[in-house]
N, C-alpha and C positions, 0 to 999 in steps of 0.2 A: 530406122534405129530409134530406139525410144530412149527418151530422154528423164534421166533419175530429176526425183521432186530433191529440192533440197530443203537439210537437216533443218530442221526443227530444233533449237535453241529454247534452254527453257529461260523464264522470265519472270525474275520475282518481282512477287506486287507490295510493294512498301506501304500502302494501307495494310494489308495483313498484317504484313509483319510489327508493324505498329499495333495493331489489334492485335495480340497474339503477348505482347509485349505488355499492352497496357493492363492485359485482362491478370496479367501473376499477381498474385495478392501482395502489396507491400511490407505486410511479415507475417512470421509462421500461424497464419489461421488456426491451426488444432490446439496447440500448446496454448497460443493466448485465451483462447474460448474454455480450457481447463481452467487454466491460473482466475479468469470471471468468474466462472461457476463453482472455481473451489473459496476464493476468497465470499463469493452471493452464498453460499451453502451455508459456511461458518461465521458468517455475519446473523443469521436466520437463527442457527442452532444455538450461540451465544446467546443472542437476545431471548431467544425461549427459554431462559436459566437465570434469569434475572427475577430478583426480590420485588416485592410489592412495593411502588413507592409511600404509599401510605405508613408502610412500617420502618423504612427508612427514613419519615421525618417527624414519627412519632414523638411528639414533644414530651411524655410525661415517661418516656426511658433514658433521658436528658442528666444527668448530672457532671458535676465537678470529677477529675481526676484526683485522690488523695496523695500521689507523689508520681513523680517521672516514669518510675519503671509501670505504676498503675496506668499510664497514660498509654504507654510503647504496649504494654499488653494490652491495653480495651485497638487501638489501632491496629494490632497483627489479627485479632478475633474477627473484627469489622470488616476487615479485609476479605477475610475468608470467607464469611458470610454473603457481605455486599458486592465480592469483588465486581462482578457484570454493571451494577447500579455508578459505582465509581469512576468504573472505565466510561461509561458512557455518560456521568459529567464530562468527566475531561474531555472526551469526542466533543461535547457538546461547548463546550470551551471554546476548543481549537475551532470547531466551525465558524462560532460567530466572531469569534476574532478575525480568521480569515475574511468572514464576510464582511467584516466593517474594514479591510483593507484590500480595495480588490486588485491595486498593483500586487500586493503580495501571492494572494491566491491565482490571479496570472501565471508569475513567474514561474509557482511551486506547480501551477499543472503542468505548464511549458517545461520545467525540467524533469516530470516526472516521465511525460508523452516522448521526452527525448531517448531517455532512458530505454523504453519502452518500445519504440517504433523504430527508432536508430539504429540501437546496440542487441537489446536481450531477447528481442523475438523476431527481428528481420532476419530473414531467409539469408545464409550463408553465400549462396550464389548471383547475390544480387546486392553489389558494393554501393555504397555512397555516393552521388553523385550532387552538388552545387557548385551551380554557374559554371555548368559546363566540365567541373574539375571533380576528378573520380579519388577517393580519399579510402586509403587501404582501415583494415580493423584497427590496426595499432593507433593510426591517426585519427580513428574515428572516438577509438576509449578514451586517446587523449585530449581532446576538444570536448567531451561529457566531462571527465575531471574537471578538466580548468573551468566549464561551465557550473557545475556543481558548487566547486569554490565561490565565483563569485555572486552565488543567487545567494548563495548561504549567509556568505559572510560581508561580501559588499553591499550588498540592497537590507531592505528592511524584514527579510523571509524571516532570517535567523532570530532575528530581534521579536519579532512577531512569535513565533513557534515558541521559544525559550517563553517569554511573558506568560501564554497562555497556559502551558506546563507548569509555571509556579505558581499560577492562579487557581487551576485545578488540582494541583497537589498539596495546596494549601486548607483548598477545600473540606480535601480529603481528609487530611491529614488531622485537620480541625474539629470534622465529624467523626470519626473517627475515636478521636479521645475525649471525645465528651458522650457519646454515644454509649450506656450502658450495654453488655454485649451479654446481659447475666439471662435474660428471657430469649435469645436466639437458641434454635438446636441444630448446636456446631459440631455435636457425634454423630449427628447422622450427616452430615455436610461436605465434614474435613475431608474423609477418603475420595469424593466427587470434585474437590474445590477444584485441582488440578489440570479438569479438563471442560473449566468454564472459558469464559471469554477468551480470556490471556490466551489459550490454546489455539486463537484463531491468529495470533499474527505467527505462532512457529510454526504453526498448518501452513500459511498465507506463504510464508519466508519461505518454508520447503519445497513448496509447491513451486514456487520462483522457480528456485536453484534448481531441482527436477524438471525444467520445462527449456531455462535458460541452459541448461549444458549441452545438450545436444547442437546447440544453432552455434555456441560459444565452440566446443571443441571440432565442428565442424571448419569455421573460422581458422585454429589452429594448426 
């Protein structure tokens, strides 16, 4: 009489499964590599629309404003013109301000990374987990709030960002109305101004919101 082998039981190997586990990207790889490439695109295309600085600081089209509303118009022309040149004071502002405070610029990557890897591009099917404790989406948006509040408004971020905006809007604002705007050509300009720089942070924002909704209503 022969005798049956016995069953074979299968056997899982927890290095795999570990491997298998470690390898999921920690958020949505496609959507975040658009939202880089679409904000690296119009950061490019922006700057290629930008004024000569040379003519921007052309000292001998310099004059006085003859009254307030002369000032608020040589300022809206300049604008139009220089807009790209202006924005990137300000960038240029905001950076070196950050960089002579590096708690600040800290916190502001740390909250931006949180935002980012946490909440608007982490994979839907892959929840929160610190120290052990697994933390649903609702609790996850609400620990980004209260972290948001207080980077903003408790630490030095707020105070920093604000400074730097009224240093460079001042700037602006400066050059601006003193800035004769009578030799720039603003009829061939105006109909293009619209889809200079500026156009890159409601590219940037859409592109967000286009990338974040899928992983968001997923979530939902």
């Amino acid at each position: 009489m022969s005798s049956q082998s016995p069953a074979i039981l299968p056997i899982s190997n927890p290095q795999q499964t570990t491997t298998t586990a470690a390898s999921q990207p920690p958020i949505a790889t496609p959507a975040f590599r658009a939202f880089i490439n679409h904000i690296s695109d119009s950061v490019r295309n922006g700057l290629s629309q930008r004024r000569p600085w040379a003519e921007l600081a052309d000292r001998s089209a310099f004059s006085k404003p003859e009254s307030f509303s002369d000032a608020a118009l040589r300022v809206r022309k300049n604008y139009t013109y220089f807009r790209v040149n202006y924005l990137s004071v300000i960038g240029l502002i905001l950076a070196f301000s950050l960089l002579s405070h590096p708690l600040s610029l800290l916190l502001l990557l740390g909250l931006l990374s949180s935002w980012l890897f946490l909440y608007l591009f982490r994979p839907a099917d892959q929840p929160l987990v610190i120290v052990g404790r697994t933390f649903s989406d609702r609790e996850t948006l609400g620990l980004l709030i209260v972290f948001s509040v207080v980077v903003v408004f408790l630490t030095s971020v707020g105070s920093v960002l604000i400074s730097a905006l009224m240093v460079g809007l001042g700037i602006v604002f400066a050059h601006g109305a003193f800035r004769a705007p009578e030799d720039l050509f603003l009829d061939e300009q105006e109909p293009t101004a619209a889809t200079g720089f500026l156009s890159f942070l409601g590219g940037a924002a859409s592109n967000a919101a286009a990338a974040a909704v899928p992983v968001v209503a997923a979530r939902v």
